[in-house]
Structures are given as structure tokens and as C-alpha cells.
C-alpha positions in Angstrom: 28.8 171.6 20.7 31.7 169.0 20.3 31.4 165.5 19.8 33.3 164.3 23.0 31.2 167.4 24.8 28.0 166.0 23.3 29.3 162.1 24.3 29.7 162.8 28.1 26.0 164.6 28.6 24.9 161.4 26.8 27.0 159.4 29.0 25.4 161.2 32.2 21.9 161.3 30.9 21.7 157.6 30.0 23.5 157.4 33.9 20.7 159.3 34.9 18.1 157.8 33.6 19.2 154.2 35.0 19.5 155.7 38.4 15.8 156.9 38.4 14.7 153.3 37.6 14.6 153.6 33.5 10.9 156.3 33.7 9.6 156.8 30.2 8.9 160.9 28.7 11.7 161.7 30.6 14.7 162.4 27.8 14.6 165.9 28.0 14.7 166.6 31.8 17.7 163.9 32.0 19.5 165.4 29.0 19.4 168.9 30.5 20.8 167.7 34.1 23.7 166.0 32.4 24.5 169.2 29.9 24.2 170.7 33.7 26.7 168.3 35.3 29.3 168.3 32.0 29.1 171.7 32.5 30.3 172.7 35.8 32.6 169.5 35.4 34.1 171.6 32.9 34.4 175.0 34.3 38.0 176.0 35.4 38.4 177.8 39.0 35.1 176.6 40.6 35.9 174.5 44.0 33.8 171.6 44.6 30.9 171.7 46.6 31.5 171.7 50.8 30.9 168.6 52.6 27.7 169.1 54.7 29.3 167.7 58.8 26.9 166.4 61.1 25.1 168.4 63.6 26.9 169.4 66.5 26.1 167.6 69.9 23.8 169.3 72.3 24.5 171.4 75.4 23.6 168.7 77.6 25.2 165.9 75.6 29.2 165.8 75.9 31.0 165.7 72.1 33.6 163.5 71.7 35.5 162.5 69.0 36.1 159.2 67.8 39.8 157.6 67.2 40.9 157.6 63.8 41.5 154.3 62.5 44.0 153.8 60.0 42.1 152.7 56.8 44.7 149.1 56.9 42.5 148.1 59.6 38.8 148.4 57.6 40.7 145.8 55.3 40.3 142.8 57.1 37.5 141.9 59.4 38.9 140.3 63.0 36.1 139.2 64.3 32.1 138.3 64.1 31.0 141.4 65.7 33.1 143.6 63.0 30.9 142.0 59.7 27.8 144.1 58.7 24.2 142.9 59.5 23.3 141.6 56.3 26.2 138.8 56.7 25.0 137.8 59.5 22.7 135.0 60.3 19.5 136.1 60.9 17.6 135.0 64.7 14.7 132.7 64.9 11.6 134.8 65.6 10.9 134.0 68.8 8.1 131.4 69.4 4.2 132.2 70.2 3.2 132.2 73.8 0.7 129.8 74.5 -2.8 131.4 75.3 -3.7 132.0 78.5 -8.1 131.8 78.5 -9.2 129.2 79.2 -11.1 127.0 76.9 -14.4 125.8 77.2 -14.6 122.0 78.1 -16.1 119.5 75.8 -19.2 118.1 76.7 -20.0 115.0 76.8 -22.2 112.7 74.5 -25.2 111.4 76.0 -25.3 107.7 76.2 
């Protein structure tokens, strides 16, 4: 095996290995999926692997495609509504009803 051959499975392995959260006793399994992955990185003729598409629509539903957007406009954000969740605020939670049974009344202290 080749040095720079040998450098990129250790390269994917230790990539590996990060990915799956640092696990201990698990050298081998990782070093065998990278040898797997510089592998079929280096075979010549092989086409990569088919995107899987989403399922088709139903009969009952009508399939229609959406407008392509020219990637210029995902560059810059126009408005509020266009920013993802996480950047917007988060909503109060919304307040506790009061309860409606009754309580019992107080009595009242002998005199």
C-alpha cells in the first residue's frame, strides 16, 4: 500500500470516527470503511451513485413543480419571513388560564 494511499484511509477513518461521536474499540470497523471509501474514490470508470428523487405525488393530489430560482437570489435574504427558524425570535408561551373550580371559602374564626 502507498503512503499517500495509506494517508487518505487514515484521513477518512479519523473523519469517521469524529462523525460517530469519538466511540472507543472501534479502529478497525472505521479503518475498513475508509480503505472502502479510498477505494471506490479511486476506481476509474465507476459513475457516482444516483440521486434518490422524492416520491411522486398521489393520484388524487395534483404535482406541480416549483419555479426555479436562480441561486443569486438565496444570496441575500429580503425580508423577515425569508430567515430560517432558528434566527428568529422565539414566541412567549402563551399564559396559564386561570382555573375554573371553584374554591372552597374560608371559614371564619369563632370569636
Amino acid at each position: 500500500m502507498s503512503a499517500k494511499k495509506e494517508d487518505r484511509i487514515r484521513e477518512f477513518a479519523y473523519q469517521i470516527w469524529e462523525s460517530e461521536g469519538k466511540p472507543h474499540g472501534q479502529a478497525k470497523r472505521h479503518w475498513e470503511m475508509a480503505t472502502k471509501l479510498v477505494e471506490a474514490e479511486q476506481t476509474p470508470g465507476k459513475t457516482p451513485a444516483k440521486r434518490v428523487s422524492k416520491p411522486k405525488a398521489a393520484a388524487g393530489e395534483a404535482a406541480t413543480a416549483a419555479p426555479i430560482k436562480s441561486r443569486a437570489s438565496k444570496a441575500a435574504p429580503k425580508a423577515e419571513a425569508e430567515k430560517p427558524a432558528l434566527l428568529k425570535p422565539a414566541k412567549a408561551p402563551a399564559k396559564a388560564k386561570p382555573s375554573t373550580t371553584a374554591k372552597p371559602a374560608a371559614k371564619k374564626p369563632k370569636a
